[in-house]
C-alpha positions as CSV (number, residue, x, y, z in Angstrom):
1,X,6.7,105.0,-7.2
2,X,2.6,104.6,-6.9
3,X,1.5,101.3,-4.9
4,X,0.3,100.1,-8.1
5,X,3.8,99.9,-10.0
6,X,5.8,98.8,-6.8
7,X,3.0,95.6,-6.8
8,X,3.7,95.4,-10.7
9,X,7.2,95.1,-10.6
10,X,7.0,92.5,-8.3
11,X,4.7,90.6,-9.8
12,X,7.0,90.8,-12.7
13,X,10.1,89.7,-10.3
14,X,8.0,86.9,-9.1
15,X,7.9,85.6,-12.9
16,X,10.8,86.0,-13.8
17,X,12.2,83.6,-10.9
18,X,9.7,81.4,-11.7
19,X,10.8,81.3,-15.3
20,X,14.5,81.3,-14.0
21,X,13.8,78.2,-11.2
22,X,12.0,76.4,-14.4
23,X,15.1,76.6,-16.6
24,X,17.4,76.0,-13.9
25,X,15.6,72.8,-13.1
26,X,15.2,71.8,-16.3
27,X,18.9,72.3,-17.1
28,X,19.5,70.3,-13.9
29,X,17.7,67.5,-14.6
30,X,18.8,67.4,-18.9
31,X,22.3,67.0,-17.8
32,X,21.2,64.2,-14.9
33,X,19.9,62.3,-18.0
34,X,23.4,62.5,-19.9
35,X,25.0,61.0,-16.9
36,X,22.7,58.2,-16.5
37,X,22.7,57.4,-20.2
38,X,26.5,57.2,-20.0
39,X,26.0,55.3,-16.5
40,X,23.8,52.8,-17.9
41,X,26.3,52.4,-20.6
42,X,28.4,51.4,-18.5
43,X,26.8,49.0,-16.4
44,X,25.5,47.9,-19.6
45,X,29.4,47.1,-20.5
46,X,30.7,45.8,-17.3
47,X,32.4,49.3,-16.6
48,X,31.2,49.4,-12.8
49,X,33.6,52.0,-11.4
50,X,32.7,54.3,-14.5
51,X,29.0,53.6,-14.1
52,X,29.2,54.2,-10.3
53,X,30.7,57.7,-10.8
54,X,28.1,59.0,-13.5
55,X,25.5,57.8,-11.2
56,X,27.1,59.8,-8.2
57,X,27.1,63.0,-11.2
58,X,24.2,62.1,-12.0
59,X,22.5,62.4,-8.5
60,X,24.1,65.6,-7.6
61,X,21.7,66.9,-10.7
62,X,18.7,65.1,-9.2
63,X,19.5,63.6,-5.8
64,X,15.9,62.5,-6.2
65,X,16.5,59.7,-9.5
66,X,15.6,56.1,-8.2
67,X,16.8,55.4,-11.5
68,X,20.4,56.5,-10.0
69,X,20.1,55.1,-6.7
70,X,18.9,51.6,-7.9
71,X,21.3,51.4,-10.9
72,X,24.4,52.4,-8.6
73,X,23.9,50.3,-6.6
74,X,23.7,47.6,-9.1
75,X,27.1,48.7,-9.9
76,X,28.3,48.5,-6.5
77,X,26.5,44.9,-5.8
78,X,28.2,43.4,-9.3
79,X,31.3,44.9,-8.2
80,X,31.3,43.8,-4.1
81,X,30.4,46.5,-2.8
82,X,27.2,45.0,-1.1
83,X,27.0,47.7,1.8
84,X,27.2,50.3,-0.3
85,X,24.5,48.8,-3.0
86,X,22.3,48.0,0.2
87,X,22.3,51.8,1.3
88,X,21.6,52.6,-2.1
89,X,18.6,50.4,-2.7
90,X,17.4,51.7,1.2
91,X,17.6,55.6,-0.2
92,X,15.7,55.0,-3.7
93,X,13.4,52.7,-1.2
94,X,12.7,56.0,0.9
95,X,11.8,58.3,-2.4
96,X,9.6,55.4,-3.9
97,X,8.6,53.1,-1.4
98,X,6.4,50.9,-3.5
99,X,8.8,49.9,-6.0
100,X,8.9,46.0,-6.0
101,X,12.2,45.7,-8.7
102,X,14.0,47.6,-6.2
103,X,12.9,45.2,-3.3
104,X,14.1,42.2,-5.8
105,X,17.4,44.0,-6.0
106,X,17.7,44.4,-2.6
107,X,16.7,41.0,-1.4
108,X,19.5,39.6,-4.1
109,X,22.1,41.6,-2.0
110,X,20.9,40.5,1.1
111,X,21.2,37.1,-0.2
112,X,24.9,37.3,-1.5
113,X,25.6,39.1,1.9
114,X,24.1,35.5,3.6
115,X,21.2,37.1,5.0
116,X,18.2,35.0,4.3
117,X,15.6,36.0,6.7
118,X,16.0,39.7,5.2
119,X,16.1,38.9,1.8
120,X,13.2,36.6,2.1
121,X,11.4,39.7,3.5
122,X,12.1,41.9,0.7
123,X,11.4,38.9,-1.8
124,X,8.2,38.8,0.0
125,X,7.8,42.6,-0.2
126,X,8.3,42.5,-3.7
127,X,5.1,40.4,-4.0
128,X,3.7,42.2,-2.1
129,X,3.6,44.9,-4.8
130,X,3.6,42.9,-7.8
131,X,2.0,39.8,-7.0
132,X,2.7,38.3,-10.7
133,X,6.9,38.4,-11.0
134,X,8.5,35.4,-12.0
135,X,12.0,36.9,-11.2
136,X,10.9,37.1,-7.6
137,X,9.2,33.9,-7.5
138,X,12.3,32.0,-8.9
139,X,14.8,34.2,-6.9
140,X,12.5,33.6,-3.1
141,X,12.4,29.8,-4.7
142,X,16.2,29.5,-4.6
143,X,16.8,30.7,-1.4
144,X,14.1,28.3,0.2
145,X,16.2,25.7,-1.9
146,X,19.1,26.7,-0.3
147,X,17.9,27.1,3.1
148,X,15.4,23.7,3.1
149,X,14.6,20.9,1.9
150,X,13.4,20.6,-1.9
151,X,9.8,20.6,-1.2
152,X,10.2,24.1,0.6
153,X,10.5,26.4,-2.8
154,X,8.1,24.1,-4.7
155,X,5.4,26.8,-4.4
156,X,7.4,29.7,-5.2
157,X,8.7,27.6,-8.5
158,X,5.6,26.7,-9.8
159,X,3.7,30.1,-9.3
160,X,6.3,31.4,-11.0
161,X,5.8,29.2,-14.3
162,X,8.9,26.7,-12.9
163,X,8.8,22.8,-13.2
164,X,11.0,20.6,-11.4
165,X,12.7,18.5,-13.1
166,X,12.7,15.0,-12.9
167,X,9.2,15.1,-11.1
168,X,8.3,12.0,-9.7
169,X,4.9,13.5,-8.4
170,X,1.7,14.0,-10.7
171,X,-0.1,16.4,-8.8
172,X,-0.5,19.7,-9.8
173,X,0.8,22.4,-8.6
């Protein structure tokens, strides 16, 4: 076999994996999808346990999906499983660490779990990131509420487009 034809049938081998390793992934990641459209169903439906195991198929496809980690672990926080939900935000936190909805999901576990200083900090993260969410605004607001007096979360509520009720004040906010 010449030098030229050994270097030409490599070449060819090298293409062929690369056509192989594209299919492969792509196979990899089309049947992630089918597991996380059944998962979301599920959550969707109140089916936690069935929606944590598609997302735990769904991630052996794609071990990289945010989408997996941060939906499992809504599964596992609506059904107790705080720990677990925590670890799961933390691991789609480390793949996409600028991800402010994840934050928010994490700081409302953190907040069931009675830690406020940590889920004020991911609250705060959050806005960080997205300076204009009203679901982090209101959610940081109710925690101040909870942890202070009334005047603490004022701020939070009314730059997120909250108004007290019964206001006795007139100044604006």
């Amino acid at each position: 076999m010449s030098k030229t034809t050994g270097s030409g049938l490599l070449g060819v081998l090298f293409c062929l994996g690369l056509i192989w390793q594209n299919a492969s992934a792509q196979s990899r990641s089309s049947s992630a999808v089918s597991y996380l459209v059944r998962a979301d169903q599920s959550l969707h439906d109140g089916a936690y346990e069935r929606a944590i195991a598609d997302y735990c198929l769904a991630l052996q496809f794609d071990p990289r999906s945010v989408h997996a980690y941060t939906n499992r672990g809504l599964a596992r926080q609506a059904s107790g499983k705080l720990n677990e939900a925590i670890a799961d935000y933390d691991k789609a936190l480390e793949i996409e660490p600028l991800n402010a909805n994840v934050y928010l999901n994490r700081g409302n576990a953190r907040s069931l779990q009675q830690l406020p200083d940590q889920a004020f900090a991911d609250y705060s993260a959050a806005l960080a990131i997205d300076p204009g969410s009203v679901k982090v605004f209101y959610n940081r607001a109710n925690l101040r509420f909870r942890r202070c007096p009334p005047e603490a979360g004022r701020p939070d509520r009314c730059r997120g487009g909250l108004q007290q009720r019964h206001q006795k004040q007139s100044r604006a906010c």
